[in-house]
C-alpha positions as CSV (number, residue, x, y, z in Angstrom):
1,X,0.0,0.0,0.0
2,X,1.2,3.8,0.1
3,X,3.6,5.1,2.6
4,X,0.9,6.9,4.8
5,X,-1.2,4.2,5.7
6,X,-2.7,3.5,9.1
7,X,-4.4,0.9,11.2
8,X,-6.7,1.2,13.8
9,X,-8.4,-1.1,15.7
10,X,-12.5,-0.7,16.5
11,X,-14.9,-3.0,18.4
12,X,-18.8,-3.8,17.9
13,X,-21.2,-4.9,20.2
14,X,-24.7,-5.4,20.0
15,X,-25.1,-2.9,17.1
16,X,-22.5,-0.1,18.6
17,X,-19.2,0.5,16.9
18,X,-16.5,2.4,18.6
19,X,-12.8,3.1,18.5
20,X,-11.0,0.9,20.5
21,X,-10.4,2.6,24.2
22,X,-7.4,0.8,25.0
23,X,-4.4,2.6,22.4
24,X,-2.0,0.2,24.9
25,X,-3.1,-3.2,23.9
26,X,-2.6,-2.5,20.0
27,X,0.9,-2.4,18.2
28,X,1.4,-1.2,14.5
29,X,5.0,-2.1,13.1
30,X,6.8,0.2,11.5
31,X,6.2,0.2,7.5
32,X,8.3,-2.2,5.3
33,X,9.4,-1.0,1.7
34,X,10.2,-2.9,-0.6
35,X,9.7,-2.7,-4.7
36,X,7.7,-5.9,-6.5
37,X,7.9,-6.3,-10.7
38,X,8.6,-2.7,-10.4
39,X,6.2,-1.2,-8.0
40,X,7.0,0.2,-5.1
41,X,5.1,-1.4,-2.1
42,X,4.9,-1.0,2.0
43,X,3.7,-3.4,4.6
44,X,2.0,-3.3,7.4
45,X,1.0,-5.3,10.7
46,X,-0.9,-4.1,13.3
47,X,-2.0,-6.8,16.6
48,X,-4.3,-6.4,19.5
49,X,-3.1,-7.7,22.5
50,X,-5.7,-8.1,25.5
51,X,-7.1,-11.1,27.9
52,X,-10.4,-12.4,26.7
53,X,-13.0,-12.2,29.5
54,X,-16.4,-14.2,28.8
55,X,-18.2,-10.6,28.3
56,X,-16.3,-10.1,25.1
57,X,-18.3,-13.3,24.0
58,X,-19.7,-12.0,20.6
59,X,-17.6,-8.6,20.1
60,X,-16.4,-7.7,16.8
61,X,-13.1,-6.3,16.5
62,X,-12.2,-4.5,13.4
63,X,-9.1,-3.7,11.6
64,X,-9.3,-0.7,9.8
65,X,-6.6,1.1,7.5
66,X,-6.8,4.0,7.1
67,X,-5.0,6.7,4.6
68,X,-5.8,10.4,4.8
69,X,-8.5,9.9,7.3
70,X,-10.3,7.7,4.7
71,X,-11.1,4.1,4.9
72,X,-9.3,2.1,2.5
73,X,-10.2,-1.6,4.3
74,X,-11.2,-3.8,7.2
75,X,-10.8,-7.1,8.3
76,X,-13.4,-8.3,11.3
77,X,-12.6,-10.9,13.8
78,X,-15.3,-11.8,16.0
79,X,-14.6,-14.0,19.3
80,X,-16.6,-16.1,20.7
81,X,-16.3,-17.8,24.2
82,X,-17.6,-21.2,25.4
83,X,-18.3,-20.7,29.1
84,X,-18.3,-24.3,29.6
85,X,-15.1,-25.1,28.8
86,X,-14.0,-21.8,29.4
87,X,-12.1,-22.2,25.9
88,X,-11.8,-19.1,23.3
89,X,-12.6,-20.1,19.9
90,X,-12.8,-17.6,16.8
91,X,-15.9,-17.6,15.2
């Protein structure tokens, strides 16, 4: 992608989306250039980094990047927890 992309990270629950409140449990690396068949290209990784807790069972975190304030993409991860087992699964 360009060289001023940006993730962030939101979360949806029960029909509200929001920016995710915790900027600490999210890490973008730096950007990675490299040029492909000619082009010039940049990589990206962005990871959110928190402890489950059964309430989160159904939230949908969002990956968003970003350029210039615009959307360019997402990528949604929902989580879903079995209280039974007390084991995390991803939908």
């Amino acid at each position: 992608g360009p060289a001023n992309l940006q993730a962030v990270w939101k979360r949806k629950k029960e029909g509200n989306e929001e920016n995710y409140p915790y900027a600490n449990n999210f890490i973008n690396s730096k950007q990675v250039f490299s040029v492909i068949s000619g082009c010039n290209t940049y990589d990206y990784a962005s990871e959110l980094k928190f402890t489950l807790e059964e309430k989160d069972n159904g939230t949908l975190y969002i990956c968003v990047v970003m350029e210039d304030n615009n959307e360019r993409s997402r990528k949604m991860f929902t989580i879903g927890v079995n209280p039974e087992s007390r084991a995390l699964y991803p939908y």
